[in-house]
C-alpha positions, 0 to 999 in steps of 0.5 A: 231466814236460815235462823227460821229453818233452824229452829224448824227443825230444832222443833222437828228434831231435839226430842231424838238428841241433846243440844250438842247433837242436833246442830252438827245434824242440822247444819249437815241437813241444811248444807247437803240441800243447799249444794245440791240446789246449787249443783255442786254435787253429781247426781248420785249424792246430790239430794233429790226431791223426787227420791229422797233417802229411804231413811236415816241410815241410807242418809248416813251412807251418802254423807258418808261417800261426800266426806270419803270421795272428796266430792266438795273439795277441802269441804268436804270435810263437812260430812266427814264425821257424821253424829251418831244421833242422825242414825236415831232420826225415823224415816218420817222425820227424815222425810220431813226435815227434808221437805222442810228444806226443799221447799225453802229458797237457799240460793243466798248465802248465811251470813257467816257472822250471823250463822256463828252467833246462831250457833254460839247462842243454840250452845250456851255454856258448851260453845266458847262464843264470843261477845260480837263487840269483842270480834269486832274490835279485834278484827277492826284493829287488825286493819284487814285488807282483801288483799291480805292473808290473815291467820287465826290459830286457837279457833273454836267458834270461828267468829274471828274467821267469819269476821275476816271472810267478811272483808275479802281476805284469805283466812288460814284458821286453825283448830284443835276440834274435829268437828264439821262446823268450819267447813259448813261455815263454808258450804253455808256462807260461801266462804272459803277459809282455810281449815286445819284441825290440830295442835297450833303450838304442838304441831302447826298447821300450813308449812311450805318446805318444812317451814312456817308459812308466815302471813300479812296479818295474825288474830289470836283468842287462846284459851286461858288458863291452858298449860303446856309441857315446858319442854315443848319449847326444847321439842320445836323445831321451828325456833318459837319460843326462847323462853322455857315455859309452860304458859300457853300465854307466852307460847301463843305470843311467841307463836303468832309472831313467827307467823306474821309479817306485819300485824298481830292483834292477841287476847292475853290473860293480865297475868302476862302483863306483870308477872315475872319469869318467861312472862317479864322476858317476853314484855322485856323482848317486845319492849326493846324491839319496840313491836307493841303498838297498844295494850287495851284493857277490857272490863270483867264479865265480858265472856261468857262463863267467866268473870275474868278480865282480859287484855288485847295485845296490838303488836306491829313486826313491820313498823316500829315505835317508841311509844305505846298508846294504853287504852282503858277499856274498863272506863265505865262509859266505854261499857254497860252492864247487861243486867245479868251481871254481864258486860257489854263493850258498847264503846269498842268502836271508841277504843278501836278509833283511838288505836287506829288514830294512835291518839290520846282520849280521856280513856288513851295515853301515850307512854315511851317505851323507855318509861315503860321499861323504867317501869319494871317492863310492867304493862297493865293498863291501869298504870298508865291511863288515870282515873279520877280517883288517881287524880285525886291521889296525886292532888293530896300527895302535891299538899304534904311532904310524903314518903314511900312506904318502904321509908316508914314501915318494916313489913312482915309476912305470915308465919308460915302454917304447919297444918295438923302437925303443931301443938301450940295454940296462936290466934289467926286474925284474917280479912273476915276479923278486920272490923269496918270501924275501930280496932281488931279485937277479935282473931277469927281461929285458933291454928296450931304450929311446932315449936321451931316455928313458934322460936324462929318466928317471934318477930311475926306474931301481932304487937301493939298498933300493928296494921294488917293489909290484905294482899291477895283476894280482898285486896286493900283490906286493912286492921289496926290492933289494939294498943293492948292485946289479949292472946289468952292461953294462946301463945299470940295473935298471927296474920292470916296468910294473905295478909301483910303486917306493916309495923311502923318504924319507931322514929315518930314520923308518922303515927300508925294510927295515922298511917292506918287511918290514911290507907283505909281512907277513899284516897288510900284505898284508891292508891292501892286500887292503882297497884292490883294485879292479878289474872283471875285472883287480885294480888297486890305485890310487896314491890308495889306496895312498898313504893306507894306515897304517903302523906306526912302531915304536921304534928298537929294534923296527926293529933287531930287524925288520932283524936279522931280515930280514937273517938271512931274507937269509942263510938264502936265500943258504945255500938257493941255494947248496945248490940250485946244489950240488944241481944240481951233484951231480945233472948229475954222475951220467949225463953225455953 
C-alpha cells in the first residue's frame, strides 16, 4: 500500500523536483498525516482535513514548529530539515497530495525492510543500498536477540537497522548524513531506533560518563575506500586504536570492538585481509586473542556501483576459539548472475547455517588459529577453502618431485622508468605484447631512460629464454622470449612495470621453456589463481610467488614438453605468416 501512495505522489510531484528532492518531500508528507491519524500531534500541528494549509509555504511553517517544539520526541527530528523544494509545490498540489493521504488508511505500519528497499531502489545510483540478501546475512549471523543492544555505526541506508528493529532488539545507529530518513523510518514503520548524526570514529555517538556505551552485539558496513588523518588515533581519547593508521578498515574494526561486549559482524574490504602494516597488526591482535570466529568470502559485483568484492569479518569478544571456520561464498552454487552483469547471493542462508553450525560444507573449512598465523597471519578466504581446480594443483605436484620457485629461478623486477627525463631508447614488452601462443617478438613501445639507469640496471634488460609474469592487473599472464632477441637501435628490450621477470637458474634442472610451459598451463594458471590478492586491483605478491610448487619432470618428459612447444612456435610462425599474405591479397583488390 505504502509503495502505491508513493508513487501517487511521485506522479503528483516529480515535475517541481529531482529525485533526491521529492523523497524527503514525500515521506515527510506521508509521516505528518499518518501521526496525526494516530493522534500523535496536538491539535495546532496535527493535519486536518477540514482546513488544510493554505499552501506550501504555511506547510513549511508547521514542519518547521514539529522538529523545533520537540513535539515527537527524538523523532522529531524527522521535520527538522525541510527540502527546499517543498516551498516549490503550488497550492493545488499541496492540497492534492494531501487529499491523496487523507483518504488512505495508514494505521498499519510500513515494514521497515520494505520502506528501506523503496528508498534504496527510488535512489539508484545516489543511495548506498544494500543487496537484501547481504542484510540478511549480516543480521543472521550477528544472532540478534530481542533482548539485546545492537550497534550499527557508518549507516547510510538503514537496512541493518530495519533489519535489527524487525527482531525486537534495541538499535543504536549512527550517521554521518543529516537527513530526515531515519526518524521517518520511525515515524512510518513504528520503530524506534536510536539515531545520532555524526562522525562514528571522529567523534562517537552514546557516551555514559565521558565513556563508550558498549552493546551486546555490533553490525558494521563502512565505507570502502575512506581515508582518515592517521593522527586521529594520537587525538582518541578513548584508547581505540593502537595502530597509527589512516585506514578506515583498520579504524572501523578496531572501533566496533571497543563497543561491543559480545559479537560483531563487519564488511572489510579484502585488502585487510593480506596487506602488511597496521593491517597485519590488526590480523596478528585477533588471531592471538583467538576473537575470530568466521571470514566469509563474497563474490564480486554484489553492490551496487561497483565491481569489488568483499569479506564479512565474524568476531566474537565473549568466547573465544582456536579454529576459524573460512567459507567461500564466491563458490558458484552459492550465487547467480542477474544478467545485468550483477550478482545475487542466493545462497546466503547456506553460508549463514554453516557459520552458525561452525560446521564444515563443500564451500566451509575449518582452520587452527595457529595454522593461520604460521601462515603469515594471512586471512583471505581462498587460501583455505579449496576448489576443484586447487584439487587438481595438489594431484600433479603428488606425481612429480617439485620445487619452489624461489629454488629455480632468480626474479627480476622492472627497470625503473624515468619518464620524459631520459635519452636512451629500450623496448617495453607489457601484458598487451605476451602473445597467446609462441615466443614474445614484438615489444609494445619505446621508453626512454638516463644513463645511470641504463649502467646501474644491465642485469634488468631481457635475455635469451627470459619469462615475464604479470603481477599487478592481468594477473598470471605470462611470455617467454625468443632464444635470439633483436633490440634494434634500441638499447634493449625492458619489462613493463607490472610485470615480473623469472631468469631460470643455470643449474639444468628445469628447462624455461618447460617452467613457461607449465605456468601458462590450466594447472599453472590456477596455482597462481590461489595466490591473488588485492582489494579493487588483483596483485600477486613476490612472497607468494616465489613459494609456489613446480613440477619436475624427467629428462625425457622435458624433451618431449620442449619438442612440443617448439612445434607451438612453428604452428605460430606459419599462421602470421598466412595473415600477413592474407593482408597482402586483401589490400590487393581495391587499390587508390
Amino acid at each position: 500500500m505504502y509503495e502505491k501512495l508513493i508513487h501517487q505522489l511521485a506522479q503528483l510531484l516529480r515535475g517541481n523536483m529531482v529525485l533526491d528532492e521529492f523523497y524527503p518531500v514525500a515521506f515527510q508528507l506521508l509521516a505528518w498525516v499518518r501521526v496525526s491519524k494516530l493522534r500523535r500531534l496536538t491539535r495546532e500541528l496535527a493535519f486536518n482535513p477540514a482546513e488544510p494549509p493554505r499552501d506550501a509555504k504555511h506547510l513549511v511553517s508547521i514542519f518547521t514548529q514539529i522538529g523545533d517544539s520537540g513535539a515527537l520526541g527524538h523523532d522529531s527530528s524527522a521535520f527538522v530539515y525541510v527540502s527546499p523544494a517543498l516551498q516549490h509545490l503550488s497550492p493545488a498540489q499541496v492540497l492534492q497530495a494531501l487529499e491523496i493521504l487523507a483518504s488512505s488508511n495508514l494505521d498499519q505500519p510500513w515494514d521497515a525492510q520494505s520502506l528501506t528497499a523503496t528508498m534504496s531502489s527510488g535512489f539508484g545510483k545516489w543511495f548506498a543500498g544494500l543487496p537484501s540478501e547481504v542484510t540478511s546475512l549480516i543480521t543472521a549471523l550477528a544472532r540478534v536477540e530481542p533482548s539485546m543492544t545492537v550497534y550499527t555505526p557508518f549507516e547510510q541506508s538503514f537496512q541493518l537497522t530495519a533489519s535489527i528493529q524487525e527482531k525486537g532488539a534495541t538499535t543504536f545507529s549512527e550517521t554521518k548524513m543529516a537527513w530526515p530518513f531515519p526518524w521517518l523510518m520511525n515515524l512510518l514503520s513504528d520503530t524506534s531506533a536510536n539515531i545520532c548524526v555524526g562522525d562514528s570514529l571522529e567523534r562517537p555517538s552514546f557516551l555514559e560518563d565521558g565513556r563508550l556505551t558498549q552493546f551486546d552485539v555490533s553490525l558494521g558496513f563502512p565505507p570502502f575506500g575512506v581515508k582518515y588523518d592517521s593522527q586521529l588515533t594520537e587525538r582518541d581519547l578513548f584508547g581505540r586504536f593502537p595502530e597509527q593508521t589512516g585506514s578506515i578498515a583498520v579504524l572501523a574494526v578496531r572501533h566496533i570492538l571497543a563497543r561491543t561486549k559480545e559479537r560483531a559482524v563487519i564488511a572489510v574490504p579484502n585488502g585487510l585481509l593480506f596487506s602488511p602494516g597496521a593491517e597485519r597488526s590488526l590480523r596478528e591482535d585477533l588471531l592471538t586473542k583467538r576473537q575470530i570466529e568466521a571470514v566469509i568470502g563474497l563474490p564480486a559485483a554484489l553492490l551496487p556501483n561497483t565491481a569489488l568484492s568483499f569479506s564479512l569479518l565474524v568476531l566474537n569478544r565473549k568466547t573465544t576459539s582456536d579454529q576459524i571456520l573460512f567459507v567461500d561464498g564466491a563458490q558458484e552454487s552459492l550465487f547467480k548472475k542477474d544478467g545485468k552483469g550483477r550478482a545475487v547471493l542466493s545462497g546466503w542462508e547456506q553460508i549463514a547455517a554453516s557459520v552458525l553450525s561452525g560446521h564444515e560444507e563443500s564451500f566451509a573449512r575449518i582452520v587452527t588459529v595457529d595454522d593461520v598465523i604460521k601462515n603469515d597471519a594471512q586471512l583471505q578466504v581462498t587460501r583455505y577453502c579449496k576448489r576443484s581446480e586447487d584439487e587438481a594443483v595438489e594431484a600433479l605436484l603428488a606425481k612429480y618431485p617439485n620445487r619452489m620457485l624461489a629454488e629455480l629461478v632468480t626474479v627480476l623486477r622492472p627497470l625503473p622508468t624515468s619518464g620524459d627525463e631520459g635519452t636512451v631508447p629500450v623496448m617495453e614488452v607489457g601484458p598487451a605484447d605476451f602473445p597467446e601462443f609462441g615466443y614474445a617478438h614484438i615489444p609494445g613501445r619505446e621508453i626512454r631512460i638516463t644513463e645511470a639507469a641504463l649502467a646501474k640496471g644491465q642485469r634488468q634488460f631481457l635475455r635469451p629464454l627470459d619469462i615475464a609474469i604479470t603481477i599487478k592487473g592481468s594477473v598470471g599472464k605470462v611470455a617467454i622470449f625468443p632464444p635470439e632477441i633483436d633490440a634494434g637501435e634500441s638499447a634493449g628490450w625492458v619489462a613493463g612495470q607490472s610485470c615480473l621477470v623469472l631468469r631460470v637458474d643455470d643449474d639444468g634442472i628445469i628447462d624455461p621453456r618447460v617452467l613457461f610451459s607449465f605456468l601458462k598451463s590450466e594447472i599453472g594458471q590456477a596455482q597462481l589463481r590461489q595466490i591473488v590478492s588485492g582489494a579493487s586491483v588483483p596483485l600477486i605478491q613476490l612472497r607468494e610467488l616465489e613459494k609456489i610448487r613446480i613440477p619436475i619432470p624427467g629428462r625425457i618428459e622435458q624433451a618431449r614438453t620442449i619438442e612440443t612447444f617448439e612445434k607451438i612456435v612453428e604452428i605460430e610462425r606459419l599462421v602470421a605468416s598466412s595473415r600477413d599474405e592474407q593482408h597482402k591479397l586483401s589490400n590487393a583488390i581495391w587499390t587508390i
